[in-house]
C-alpha positions as CSV (number, residue, x, y, z in Angstrom):
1,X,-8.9,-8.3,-2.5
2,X,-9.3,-10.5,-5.6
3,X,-7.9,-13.4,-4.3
4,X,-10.0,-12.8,-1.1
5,X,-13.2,-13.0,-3.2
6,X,-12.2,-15.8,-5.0
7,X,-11.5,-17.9,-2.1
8,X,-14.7,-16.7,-0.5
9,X,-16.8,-16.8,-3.4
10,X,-18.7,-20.2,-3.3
11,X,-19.8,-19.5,-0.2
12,X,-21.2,-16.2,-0.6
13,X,-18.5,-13.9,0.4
14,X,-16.6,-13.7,3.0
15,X,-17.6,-13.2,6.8
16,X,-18.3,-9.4,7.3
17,X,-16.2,-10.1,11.1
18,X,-13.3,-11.6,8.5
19,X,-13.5,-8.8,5.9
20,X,-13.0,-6.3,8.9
21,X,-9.9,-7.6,10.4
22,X,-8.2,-8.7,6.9
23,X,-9.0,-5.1,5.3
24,X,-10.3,-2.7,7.9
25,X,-13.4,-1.6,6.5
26,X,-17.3,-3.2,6.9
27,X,-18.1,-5.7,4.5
28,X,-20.5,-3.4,2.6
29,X,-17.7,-1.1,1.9
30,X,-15.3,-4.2,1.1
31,X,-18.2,-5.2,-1.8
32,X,-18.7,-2.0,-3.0
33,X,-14.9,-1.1,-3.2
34,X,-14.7,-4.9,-5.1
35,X,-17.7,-4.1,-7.6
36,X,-15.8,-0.9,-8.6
37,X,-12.3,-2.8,-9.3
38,X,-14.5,-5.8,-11.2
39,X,-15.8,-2.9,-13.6
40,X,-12.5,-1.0,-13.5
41,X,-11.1,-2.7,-17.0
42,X,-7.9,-3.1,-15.0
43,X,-6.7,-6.4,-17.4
44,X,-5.1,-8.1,-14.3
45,X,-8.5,-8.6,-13.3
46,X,-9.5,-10.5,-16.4
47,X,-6.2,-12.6,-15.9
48,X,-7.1,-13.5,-12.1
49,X,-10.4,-14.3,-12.8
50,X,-12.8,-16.4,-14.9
51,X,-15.8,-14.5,-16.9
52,X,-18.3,-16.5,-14.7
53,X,-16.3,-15.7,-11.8
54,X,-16.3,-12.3,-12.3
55,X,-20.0,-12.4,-13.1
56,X,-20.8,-13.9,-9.7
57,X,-19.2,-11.7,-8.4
58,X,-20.7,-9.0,-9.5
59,X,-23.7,-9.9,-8.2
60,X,-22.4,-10.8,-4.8
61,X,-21.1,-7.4,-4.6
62,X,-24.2,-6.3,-5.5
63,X,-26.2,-8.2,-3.3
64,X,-24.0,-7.7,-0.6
65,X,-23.7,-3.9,-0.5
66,X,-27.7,-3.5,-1.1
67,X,-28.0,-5.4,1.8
68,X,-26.2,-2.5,3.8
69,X,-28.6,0.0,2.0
70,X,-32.0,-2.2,2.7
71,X,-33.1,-2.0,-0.6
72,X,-34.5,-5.3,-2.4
73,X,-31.7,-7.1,-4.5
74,X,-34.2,-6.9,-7.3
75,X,-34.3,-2.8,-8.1
């Protein structure tokens, strides 16, 4: 899932079709499942990833998943 995100993540995540066939769920799940392993404290995280990285993707995730809910990115 990490490395997924990192590959993905200059072009604003992944494909929502390519999140469904590589992990079986909808892409607002996939972010949503993401955010909570970003703010898990699991320290492999913090070894995979850069602080900016995991910044940005933060805020994919929870760009992403409001998307799915229709509410403004800004609330």
């Amino acid at each position: 899932m990490i490395e997924f995100a990192r590959r993905w993540l200059p072009y604003g995540g992944g494909p929502d079709e390519e999140i469904l066939v590589t992990f079986g769920v909808p892409g607002y799940q996939f972010h949503e499942r993401l955010a909570r392993v970003l703010d898990s404290g699991d320290p492999t995280v913090a070894q995979a990833l850069s602080a900016p990285e995991i910044a940005a993707l933060r805020l994919q995730c929870r760009t992403r998943s409001l998307h799915r809910h229709n509410v403004p990115a800004w609330q």
